[in-house]
N, C-alpha and C positions, 0 to 999 in steps of 0.2 A: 504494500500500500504506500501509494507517493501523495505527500502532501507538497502542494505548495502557496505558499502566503500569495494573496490576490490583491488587490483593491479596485472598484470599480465607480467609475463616476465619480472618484474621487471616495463611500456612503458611512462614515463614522456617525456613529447612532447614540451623538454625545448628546442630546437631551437631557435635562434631571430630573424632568418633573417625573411623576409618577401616572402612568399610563391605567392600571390596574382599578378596576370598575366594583366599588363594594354596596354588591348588592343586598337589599332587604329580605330577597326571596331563599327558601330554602335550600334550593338547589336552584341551579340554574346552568344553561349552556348556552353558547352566543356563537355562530358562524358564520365566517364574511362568506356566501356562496359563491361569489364570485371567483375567489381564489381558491378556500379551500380550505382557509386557515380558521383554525378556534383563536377566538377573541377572549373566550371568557369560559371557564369550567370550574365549577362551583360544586363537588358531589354527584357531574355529569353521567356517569358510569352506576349511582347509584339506583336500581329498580325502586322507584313509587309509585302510588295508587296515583294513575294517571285522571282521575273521574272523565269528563267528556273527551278531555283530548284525544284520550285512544278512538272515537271514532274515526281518528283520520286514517286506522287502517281497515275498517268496511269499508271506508269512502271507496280508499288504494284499491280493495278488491271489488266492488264494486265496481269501479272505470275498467279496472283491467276485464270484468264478465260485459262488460257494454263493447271494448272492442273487437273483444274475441266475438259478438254478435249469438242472437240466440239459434241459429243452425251450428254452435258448435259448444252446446250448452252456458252459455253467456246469455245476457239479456238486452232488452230491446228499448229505447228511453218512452218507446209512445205502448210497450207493454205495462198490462196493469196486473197487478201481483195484489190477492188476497191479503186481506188483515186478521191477524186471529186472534185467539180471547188471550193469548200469553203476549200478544204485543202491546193489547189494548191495558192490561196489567199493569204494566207499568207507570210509576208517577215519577215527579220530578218533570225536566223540561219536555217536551211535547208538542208532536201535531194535534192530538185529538181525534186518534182514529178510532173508529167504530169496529168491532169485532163485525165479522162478514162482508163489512164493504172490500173493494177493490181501490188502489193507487195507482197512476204510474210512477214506472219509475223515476221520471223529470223530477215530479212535483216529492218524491221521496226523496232524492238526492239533494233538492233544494230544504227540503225540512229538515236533513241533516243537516247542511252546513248554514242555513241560515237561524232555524229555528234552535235549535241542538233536538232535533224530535230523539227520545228513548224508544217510540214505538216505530218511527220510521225504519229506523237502523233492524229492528228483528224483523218487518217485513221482509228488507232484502238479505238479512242474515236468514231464517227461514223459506226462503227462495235458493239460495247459492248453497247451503249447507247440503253435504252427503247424505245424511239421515231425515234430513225437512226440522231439524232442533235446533236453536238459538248455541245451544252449548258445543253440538256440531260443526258449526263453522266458527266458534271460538276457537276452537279443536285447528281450523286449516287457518284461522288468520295467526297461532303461535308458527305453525311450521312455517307460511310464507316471510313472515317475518324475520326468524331465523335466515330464510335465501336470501334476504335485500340486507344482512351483516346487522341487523337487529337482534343482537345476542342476551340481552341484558330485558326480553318483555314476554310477559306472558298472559294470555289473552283467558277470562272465563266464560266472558259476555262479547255482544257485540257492541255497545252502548258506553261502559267506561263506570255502569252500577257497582256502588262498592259490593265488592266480593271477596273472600282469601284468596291469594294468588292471582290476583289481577292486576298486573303490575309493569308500571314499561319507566325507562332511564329515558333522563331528560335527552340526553344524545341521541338514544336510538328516536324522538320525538323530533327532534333536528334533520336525522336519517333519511327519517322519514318525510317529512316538511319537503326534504330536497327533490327525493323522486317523485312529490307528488308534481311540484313544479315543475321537473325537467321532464318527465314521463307522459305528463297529459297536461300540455297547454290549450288544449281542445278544452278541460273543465275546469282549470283552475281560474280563470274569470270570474266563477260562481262563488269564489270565496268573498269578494267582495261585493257583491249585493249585501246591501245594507237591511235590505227588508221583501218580504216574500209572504203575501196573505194569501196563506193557502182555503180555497171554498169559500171565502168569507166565513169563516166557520168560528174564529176567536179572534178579532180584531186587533184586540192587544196584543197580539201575540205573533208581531210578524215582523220586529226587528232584529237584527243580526246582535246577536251579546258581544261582539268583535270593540270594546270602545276606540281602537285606533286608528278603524276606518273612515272619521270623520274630522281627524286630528291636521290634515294637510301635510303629514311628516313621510310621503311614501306609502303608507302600509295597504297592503291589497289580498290580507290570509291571517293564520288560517281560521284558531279553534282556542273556544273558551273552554273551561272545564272549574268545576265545584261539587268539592261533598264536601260534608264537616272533617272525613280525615285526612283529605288534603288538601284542605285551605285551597284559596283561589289560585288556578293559573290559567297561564296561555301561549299557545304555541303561534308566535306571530311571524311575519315578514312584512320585510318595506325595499322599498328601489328606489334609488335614489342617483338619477344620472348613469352611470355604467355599472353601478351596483347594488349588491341585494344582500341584506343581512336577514337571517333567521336566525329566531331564540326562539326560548323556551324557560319560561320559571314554575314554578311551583310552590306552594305551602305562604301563599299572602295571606294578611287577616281579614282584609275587605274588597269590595269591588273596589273604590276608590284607591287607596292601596297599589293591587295588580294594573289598572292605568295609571297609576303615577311612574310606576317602578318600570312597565314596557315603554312609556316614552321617554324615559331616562334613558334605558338601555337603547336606544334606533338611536337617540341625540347623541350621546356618547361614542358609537361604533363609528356612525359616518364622519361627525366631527374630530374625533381623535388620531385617524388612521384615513390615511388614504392613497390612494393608487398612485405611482410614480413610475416614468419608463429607467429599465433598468440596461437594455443592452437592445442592438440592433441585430435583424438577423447576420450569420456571418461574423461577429463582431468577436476577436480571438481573447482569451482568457490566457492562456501559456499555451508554451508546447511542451507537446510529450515526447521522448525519445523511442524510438522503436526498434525492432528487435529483427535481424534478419531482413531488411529490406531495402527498397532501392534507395530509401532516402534515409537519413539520422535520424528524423522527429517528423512529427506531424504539429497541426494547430488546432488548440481544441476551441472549438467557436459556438453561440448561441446557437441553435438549429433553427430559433424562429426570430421575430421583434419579442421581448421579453419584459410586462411592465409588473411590478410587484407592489403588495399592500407593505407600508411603513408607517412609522406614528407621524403625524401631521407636521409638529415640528421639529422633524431630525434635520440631521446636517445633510451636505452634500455628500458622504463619503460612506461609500461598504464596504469594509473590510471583510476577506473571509478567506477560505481556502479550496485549489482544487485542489480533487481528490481522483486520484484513478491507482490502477494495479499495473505497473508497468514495470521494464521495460516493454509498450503494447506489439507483439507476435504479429507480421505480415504474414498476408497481404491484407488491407484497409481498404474498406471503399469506402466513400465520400459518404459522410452523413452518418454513419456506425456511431452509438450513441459510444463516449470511452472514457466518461470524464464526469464528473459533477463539480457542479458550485455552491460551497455551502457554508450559511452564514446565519447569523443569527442577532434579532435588533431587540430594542427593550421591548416588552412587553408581549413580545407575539415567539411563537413556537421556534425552532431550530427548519430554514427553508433550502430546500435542496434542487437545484437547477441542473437538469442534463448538460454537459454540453458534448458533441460530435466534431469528427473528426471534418475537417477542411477541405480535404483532397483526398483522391486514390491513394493510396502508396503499393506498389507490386510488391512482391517476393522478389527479395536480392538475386543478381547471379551466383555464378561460383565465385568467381572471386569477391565477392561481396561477404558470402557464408564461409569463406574460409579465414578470411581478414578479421570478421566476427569472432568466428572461432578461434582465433590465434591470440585476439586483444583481449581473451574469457581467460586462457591457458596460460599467458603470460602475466596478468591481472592474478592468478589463483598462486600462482609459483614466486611471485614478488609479499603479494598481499595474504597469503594463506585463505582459505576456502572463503570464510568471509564477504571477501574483499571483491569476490564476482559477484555478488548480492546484487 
């Protein structure tokens, strides 16, 4: 492993203040989506009783049976799907459905993410389930979960009703937040309707519990959630010019509370930190030396234009190091990732940048491999074994 000291743009990340976000909420996780990078992990990793927010993965399974279409048992949005007396059961937040009537599934997918409906969500958890049971497809939203690197939740209900063992980490809530926005920008729209009266059926009852949606700070997602055991949270997003932060808190004491504390955290993220170009494509970082080929070295260079999240006011200057396993074995084709760049600024995680090789380089001739071979042999018989490291 070859290190070597770098500097780029000049980026020393001599700032003093203190970047670091202390939140009121119990747990919490914060992600610039844009990048990639956590901003904030607060207990992130720890499984809590999620109450509504875990709807957001009926929602996930849901979108995904809508595009799989229902000729391949998926569903249809102008299909209407049965209410039943285990849906209508439930209290807490609510459509108001009637055991025997029919929904579609539009106006169900809207009562989930606008209304928080408890009975909506067993509709189509009762529909999508293997067996036709609420607990059934609780059963396939832990397994999918586990597939999308949600390791840390486990699902009893489809609703987010306190249960033993119903339980999801604010991270894998973040995880999730993300695939729901990159995966189906067809529905994610719908997170931001503010309001949705479904049948005229309860008037009052048909605005979004989202408070950030009306705040002008970006936000357009996702999901509120409350029980008494886990205090108020939400799982939000905002954009803001070419970027998008997702969080997620947990265990507030009031509604007023969980909006104070999620437009702190949107103020915070985009005003403390922001995007800055870091390197052009092509732009070389060092050379590596190489091993058996027609040239000494190669140059290790950006593969793309490369712009990076730093705190708002750092310096001009990054210091850091490449990093590769060299001397790098010909032949080389242009572009072969060979190299990283890796640095690290206040407040935000350790960031690792490819970089690729510059040019071709072929396999030496002979006398190229022999000249090697003699500067290895005369190196080992000067230097002792070592010494050809």
């Amino acid at each position: 492993m070859i290190r070597l000291a770098a500097a780029l743009l000049a980026l020393i990340a001599s700032t003093t203040m203190s970047l670091a976000f202390d939140t009121k909420a119990q747990t919490a996780f914060v992600l610039d989506q844009t990048t990639g990078t956590v901003l904030l992990n607060k207990d992130g990793e720890t499984p809590m009783p999620p109450a509504s927010m875990s709807k957001l993965m009926t929602l996930y399974m849901a979108f995904e049976a809508i595009r799989r279409g229902k000729s391949d048992g998926g569903l249809d949005l102008n299909e209407e799907l049965p209410v039943s007396e285990h849906a209508q059961s439930y209290g807490g937040s609510s459509m108001f459905l009637r055991s025997g009537e029919t929904v579609t599934v539009e106006d169900l997918i809207r009562g989930i993410i606008v209304l928080s409906g408890n009975d909506a969500c067993v509709v189509i958890a009762e529909a999508l389930s293997p067996d036709g049971t609420e607990y059934g497809f609780a059963r396939l939203m832990t397994q999918r979960a586990q597939q999308l690197g949600m390791t840390n939740s486990t699902f009893t209900n489809s609703n987010g009703w306190p249960q033993p063992g119903h339980l999801m980490s604010m991270r894998d809530l973040a995880t999730l937040s993300d695939r729901l926005i990159t995966d189906f920008p067809e529905f994610y729209p719908l997170f931001a309707e503010t309001e949705f009266e479904f049948d005229n059926r309860v008037p009052s009852n048909r605005l979004n519990r989202n408070p950030l949606l009306t705040m002008g700070i970006g936000a357009d997602g996702l999901k509120t959630g409350h029980t008494q055991e886990a205090g108020y949270g939400l799982t939000g997003s905002a954009k803001q010019g070419d970027r998008r932060v997702i969080f997620v808190i947990s265990g507030m004491d009031t509604v007023a509370e969980r909006a104070q504390e999620s437009q702190a955290i949107v103020n915070w993220a985009f005003r403390q930190f922001a995007m800055r170009p870091l390197a052009k494509e092509g732009q070389q970082f060092a050379q590596a030396d190489v091993w058996m080929g027609s040239e000494a070295s190669v140059g290790l260079v950006a593969a793309e234009d490369i712009s990076i999240l730093m705190p708002a006011l750092a310096g001009n200057e990054i210091e850091g190091e490449v990093i590769y396993t060299g001397p790098i074995n010909a032949p080389i084709a242009a572009g072969d990732q060979l190299a990283e760049f890796v640095f690290t600024l206040e407040g935000l995680p350790e960031t690792r940048l490819p970089l690729v090789a510059d040019r071709a380089i072929e396999r030496g001739g002979f006398v190229s491999r022999v000249s090697t071979a003699a500067l290895v042999l005369f190196t080992k018989f000067i230097q002792g074994p070592e010494g050809a490291t």
